[in-house]
C-alpha angles and dihedrals in degrees: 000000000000113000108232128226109269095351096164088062088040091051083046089058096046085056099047095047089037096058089047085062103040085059089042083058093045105263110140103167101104111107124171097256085074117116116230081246095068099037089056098053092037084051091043089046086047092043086054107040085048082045099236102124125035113249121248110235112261097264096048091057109116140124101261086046082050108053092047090051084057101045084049083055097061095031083069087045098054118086106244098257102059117126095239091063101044093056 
């Protein structure tokens, strides 16, 4: 797993966009006592089941493989241009 440039701004980002969809989709669990944490492996279970995103193998499932998974995600989102993806 490469670690990606400025991957904590870019997994930010994931969250922030991801819960915009999840509401789009009608999700509308997120409060604001959820951790980061929970927020990251509820938006990578929702990536997968809409098949956005490839699962990791079973073994390979854990928070750290999540959140990359997830900063990969937006980094394919993002214009080329954006800020996030230049530093």
């Amino acid at each position: 797993m490469k670690k990606l440039k400025n991957e904590a701004g870019l997994l930010k980002k994931a969250i922030e966009i991801g819960e915009r969809y999840a509401n789009n989709l009608g999700y509308n669990k997120f409060s604001p006592t959820d951790s980061a944490n929970q927020k990251v492996e509820a938006l990578y279970r929702l990536l997968v089941h809409q098949k956005m995103i490839q699962p990791l193998a079973s073994d390979q499932e854990n928070l750290l493989n999540m959140k990359h998974k997830l900063a990969l995600w937006i980094a394919k989102q993002l214009p080329e241009n954006h800020p996030l993806l230049k530093e």
